[in-house]
C-alpha positions as CSV (number, residue, x, y, z in Angstrom):
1,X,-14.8,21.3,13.4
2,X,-15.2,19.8,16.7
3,X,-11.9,18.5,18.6
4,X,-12.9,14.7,18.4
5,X,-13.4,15.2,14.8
6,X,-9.4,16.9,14.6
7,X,-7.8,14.3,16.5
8,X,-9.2,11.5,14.4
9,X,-8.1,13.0,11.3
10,X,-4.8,13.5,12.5
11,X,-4.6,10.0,13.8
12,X,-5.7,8.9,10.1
13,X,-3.5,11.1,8.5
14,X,-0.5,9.4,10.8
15,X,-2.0,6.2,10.3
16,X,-1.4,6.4,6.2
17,X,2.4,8.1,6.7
18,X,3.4,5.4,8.9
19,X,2.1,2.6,6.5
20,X,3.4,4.5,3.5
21,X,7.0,4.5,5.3
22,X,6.8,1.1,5.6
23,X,6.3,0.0,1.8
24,X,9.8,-0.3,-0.2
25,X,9.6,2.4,-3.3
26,X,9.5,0.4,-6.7
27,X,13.0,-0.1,-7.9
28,X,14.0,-0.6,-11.6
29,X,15.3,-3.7,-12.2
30,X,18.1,-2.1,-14.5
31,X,19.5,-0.1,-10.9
32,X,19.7,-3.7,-9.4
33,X,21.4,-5.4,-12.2
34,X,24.3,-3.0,-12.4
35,X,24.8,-2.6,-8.4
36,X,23.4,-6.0,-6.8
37,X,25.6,-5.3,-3.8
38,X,23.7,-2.1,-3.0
39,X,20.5,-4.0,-2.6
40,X,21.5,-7.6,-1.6
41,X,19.2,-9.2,1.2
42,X,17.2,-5.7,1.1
43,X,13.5,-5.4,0.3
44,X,12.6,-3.8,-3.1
45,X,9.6,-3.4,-5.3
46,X,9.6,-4.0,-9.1
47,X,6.9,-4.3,-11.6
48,X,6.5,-5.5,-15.4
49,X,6.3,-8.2,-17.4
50,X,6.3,-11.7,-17.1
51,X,8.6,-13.6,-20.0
52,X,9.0,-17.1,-18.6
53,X,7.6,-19.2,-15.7
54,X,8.1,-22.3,-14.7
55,X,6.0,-23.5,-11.6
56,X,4.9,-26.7,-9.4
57,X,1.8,-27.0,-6.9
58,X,2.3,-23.4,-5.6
59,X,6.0,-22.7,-5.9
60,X,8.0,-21.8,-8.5
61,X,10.4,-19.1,-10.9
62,X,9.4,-16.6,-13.3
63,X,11.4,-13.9,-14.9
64,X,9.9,-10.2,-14.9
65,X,11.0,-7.5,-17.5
66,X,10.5,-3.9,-16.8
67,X,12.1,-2.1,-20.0
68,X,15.5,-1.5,-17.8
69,X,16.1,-5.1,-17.4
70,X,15.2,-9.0,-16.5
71,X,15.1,-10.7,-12.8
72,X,14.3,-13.8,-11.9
73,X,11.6,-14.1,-8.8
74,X,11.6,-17.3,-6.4
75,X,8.1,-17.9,-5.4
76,X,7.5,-20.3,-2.7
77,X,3.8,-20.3,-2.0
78,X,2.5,-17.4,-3.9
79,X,1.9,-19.7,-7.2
80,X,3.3,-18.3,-10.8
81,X,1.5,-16.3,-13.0
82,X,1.7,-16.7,-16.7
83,X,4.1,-15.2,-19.4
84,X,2.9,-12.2,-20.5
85,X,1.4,-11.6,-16.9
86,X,1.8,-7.7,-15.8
87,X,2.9,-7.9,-12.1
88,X,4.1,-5.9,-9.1
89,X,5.9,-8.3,-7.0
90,X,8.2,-7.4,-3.4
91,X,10.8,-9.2,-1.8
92,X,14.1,-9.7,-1.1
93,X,17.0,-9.7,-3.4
94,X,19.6,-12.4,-3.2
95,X,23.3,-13.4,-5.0
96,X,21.9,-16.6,-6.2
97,X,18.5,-18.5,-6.7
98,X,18.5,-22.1,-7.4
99,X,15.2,-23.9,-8.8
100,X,14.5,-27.7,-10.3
101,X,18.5,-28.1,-10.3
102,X,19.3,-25.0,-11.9
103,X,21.7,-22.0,-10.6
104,X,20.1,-18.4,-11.9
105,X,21.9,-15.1,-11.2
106,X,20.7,-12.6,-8.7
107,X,17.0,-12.7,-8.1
108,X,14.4,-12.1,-6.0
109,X,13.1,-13.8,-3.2
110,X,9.0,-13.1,-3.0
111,X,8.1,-12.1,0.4
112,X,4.3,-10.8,-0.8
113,X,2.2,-11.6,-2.9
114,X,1.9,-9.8,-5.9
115,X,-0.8,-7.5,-7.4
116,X,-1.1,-6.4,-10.9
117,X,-0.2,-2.6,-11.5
C-alpha cells in the first residue's frame, strides 16, 4: 500500500476512536435509580420504551422503561414521541424535573435528540 494510502487510514481509524470516546456508554436505568448520586448532572445513555408522554408545541415529559426500571426524560425542543415509542435518548441526569406544575423524581434532562435502537 502506498504511504498516502497508510496515513489516511490511520487518520480514519483515529477519527472513529476519538468520536467513539466521546459518546456516553448506554446505562441501565435500574443502575441510576438505585445510585442517582453516582450519575447526577453527568451525561448517560438509556434506551426502551416509552409508557407515558405528555407534550406541548415541541417540549415536553415522557417516561422510558428499559426492563431494569422507569425515568422520566425532560424534553425541551426535541418534541415527544408516543407511548409505546422504542427510543434511545442522552442527556443529563438531574435530582428533580418539574413539568406543567408537577415535581417528578430524578430524570433526565435531553441534551440530543433521540433515535430509535
Amino acid at each position: 500500500m502506498r504511504k498516502q494510502t497508510k496515513l489516511a487510514l490511520l487518520a480514519a481509524l483515529i477519527g472513529v476512536v476519538l468520536l467513539l470516546a466521546g459518546c456516553p456508554q448506554q446505562t441501565s436505568i435500574g443502575n441510576i435509580n438505585r445510585d442517582p448520586g453516582a450519575f447526577m448532572n453527568k451525561e448517560v445513555s438509556v434506551a426502551g420504551t416509552v409508557n407515558h408522554s405528555y407534550g406541548l408545541m415541541g417540549n415536553g415529559i415522557y417516561e422510558v422503561t428499559d426492563g431494569t426500571g422507569s425515568i422520566w426524560v425532560l424534553s425541551q425542543g426535541y418534541g415527544v414521541p408516543g407511548d409505546g415509542a422504542k427510543v434511545g435518548v442522552t442527556g443529563t441526569v438531574i435530582p428533580t424535573l418539574e413539568f406543567g406544575g408537577k415535581s417528578f423524581a430524578t430524570g433526565i434532562r435531553e441534551t440530543r435528540h433521540r433515535s430509535h435502537p
